[in-house]
N, C-alpha and C positions, 0 to 999 in steps of 0.2 A: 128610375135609378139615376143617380145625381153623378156629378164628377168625380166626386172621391170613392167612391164604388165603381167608378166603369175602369177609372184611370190609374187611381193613387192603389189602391187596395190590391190589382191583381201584379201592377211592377213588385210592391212591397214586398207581397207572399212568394213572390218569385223568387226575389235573394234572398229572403227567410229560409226559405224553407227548400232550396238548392244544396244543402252540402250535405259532404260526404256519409255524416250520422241519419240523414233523414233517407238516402239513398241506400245506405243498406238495408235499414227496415224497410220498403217499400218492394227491392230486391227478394228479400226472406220472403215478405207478404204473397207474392205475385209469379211464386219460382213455380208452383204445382198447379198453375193453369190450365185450361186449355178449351177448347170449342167455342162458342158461343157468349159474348161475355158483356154486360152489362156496366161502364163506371158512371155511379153519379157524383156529381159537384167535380167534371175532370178537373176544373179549377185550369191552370194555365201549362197541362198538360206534362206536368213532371212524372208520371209515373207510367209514361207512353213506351217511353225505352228500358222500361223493365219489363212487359211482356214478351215470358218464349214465343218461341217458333210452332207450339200447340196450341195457342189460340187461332181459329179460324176466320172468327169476325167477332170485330169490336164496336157497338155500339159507346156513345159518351153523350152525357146532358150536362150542362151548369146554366145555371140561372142566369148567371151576369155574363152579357156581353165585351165585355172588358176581357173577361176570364177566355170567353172564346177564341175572339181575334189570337191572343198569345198562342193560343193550343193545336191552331188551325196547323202550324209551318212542324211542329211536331206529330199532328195527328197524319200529315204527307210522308214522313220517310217510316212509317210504319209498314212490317209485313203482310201484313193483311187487309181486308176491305174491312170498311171502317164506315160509321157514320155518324155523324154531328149534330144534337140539338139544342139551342137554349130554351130549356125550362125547368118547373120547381121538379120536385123527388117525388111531392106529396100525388100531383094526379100522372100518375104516369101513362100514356097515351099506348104503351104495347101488349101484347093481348095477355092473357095466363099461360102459365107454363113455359113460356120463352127460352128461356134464358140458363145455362149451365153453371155462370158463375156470376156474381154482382158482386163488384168490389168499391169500397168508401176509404178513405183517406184523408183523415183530421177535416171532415165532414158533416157531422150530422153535427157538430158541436152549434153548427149555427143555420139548419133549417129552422124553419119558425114552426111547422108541424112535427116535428121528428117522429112519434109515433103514427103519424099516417102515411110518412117515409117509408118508415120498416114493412109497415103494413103491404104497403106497395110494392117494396123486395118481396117480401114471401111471396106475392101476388104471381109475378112475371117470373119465379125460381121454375124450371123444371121439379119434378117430385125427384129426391135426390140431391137437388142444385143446394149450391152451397155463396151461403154470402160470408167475404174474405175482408175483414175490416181492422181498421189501426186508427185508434181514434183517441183527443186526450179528453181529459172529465175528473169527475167528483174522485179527490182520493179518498182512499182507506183512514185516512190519521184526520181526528176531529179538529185537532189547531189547525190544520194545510184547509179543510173543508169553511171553517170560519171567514180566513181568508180569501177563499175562491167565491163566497155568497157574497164578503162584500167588496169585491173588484169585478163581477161581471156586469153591470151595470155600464160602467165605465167600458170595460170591453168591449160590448158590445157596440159600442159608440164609434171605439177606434178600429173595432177588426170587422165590420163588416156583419153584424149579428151574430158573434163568437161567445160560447158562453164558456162559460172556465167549470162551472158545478154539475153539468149534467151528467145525472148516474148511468154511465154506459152500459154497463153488465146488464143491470136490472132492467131496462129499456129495451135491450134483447131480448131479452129473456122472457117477454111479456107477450114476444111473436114467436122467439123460435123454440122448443123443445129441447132441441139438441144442439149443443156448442161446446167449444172449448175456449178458452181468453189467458192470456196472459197479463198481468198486472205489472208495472214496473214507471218508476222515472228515466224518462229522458236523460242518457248524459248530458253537462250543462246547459241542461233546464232549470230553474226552481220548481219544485213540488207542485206549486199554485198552477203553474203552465206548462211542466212535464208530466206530470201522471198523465198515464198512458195504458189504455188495451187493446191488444192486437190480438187476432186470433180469427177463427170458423166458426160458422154456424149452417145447421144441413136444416135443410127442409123435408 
């Protein structure tokens, strides 16, 4: 992992992805938590201070070290015991049935397996557990879709393996049974890099 992935790319997403429109979705996402809790891609640890006081322990993985360093000083004033790993989604290292809740956030858009990712949530879900995600992807409207196929190339390039087209719903839906999703743009977003699903899925 080179310099513009350890260095440039987790400052960037930091003030990107800081304000107050990305904080309340994250807030909504994260309000009906609780116990045992799984996030992958923590990324640089923004979504640390929206977990209640009913989560009892929080595990967190991301890939890039860059991402880490930043998450460390926020994963410290957390309530709870906590632990820290850099690795992929795809092999996850904790055993079956773990986990009460696994929560993703503008994440799988740029694993390079993404469905051996999901695979790997349902894996470690308790029966019951539910995976809590807000994720942006392929929209609805075929002109927005055109131009998402051809600007993720590029994307990819500048965000770190971001892809702009991935069909989220359908991606789910391929592991879990039962969900719910919301469909929507980003306030000032464009279409191409705001569509957006947030929602549950139970195991």
């Amino acid at each position: 992992m080179g310099f513009y992935s350890r260095l440039i790319v987790p400052a960037a997403l930091d003030w990107v992805m800081s304000g107050s429109t990305f904080s309340e979705y994250r807030r909504s996402l994260l309000a009906n938590i609780s116990g045992t809790v799984l996030e992958i891609g923590v990324g640089t640890g923004l979504n640390l201070a929206h977990y209640p006081e009913t989560v009892t322990h929080l595990t967190t993985i991301d890939v890039n070290p860059g991402m880490s360093r930043r998450a460390q000083a926020r994963l410290a004033q957390l309530h709870c015991p906590t632990h820290h790993q850099v690795l992929n989604s795809e092999t996850l290292p904790m055993g079956n049935n773990t986990f009460d809740h696994v929560v993703s956030t503008w994440t799988l858009c740029s694993i390079a397996q993404v469905s051996q990712a999901l695979a790997e949530i349902y894996r470690v879900l308790k029966p019951g557990g539910q995976f809590h995600f807000i994720e942006h992807g392929l929209s609805d409207r075929p002109a927005v879709q055109i131009w998402q196929h051809r600007l993720t190339p590029l994307q990819k390039r500048i965000a770190d393996g971001c892809h702009l087209d991935r069909p989220i719903q359908a991606l789910i839906a391929r592991q879990f049974a039962t969900f719910t999703v919301e469909q929507f743009v980003m306030p000032d977003f464009p279409a191409v890099a705001g569509y957006t699903y947030k929602g549950v899925a139970t195991k």
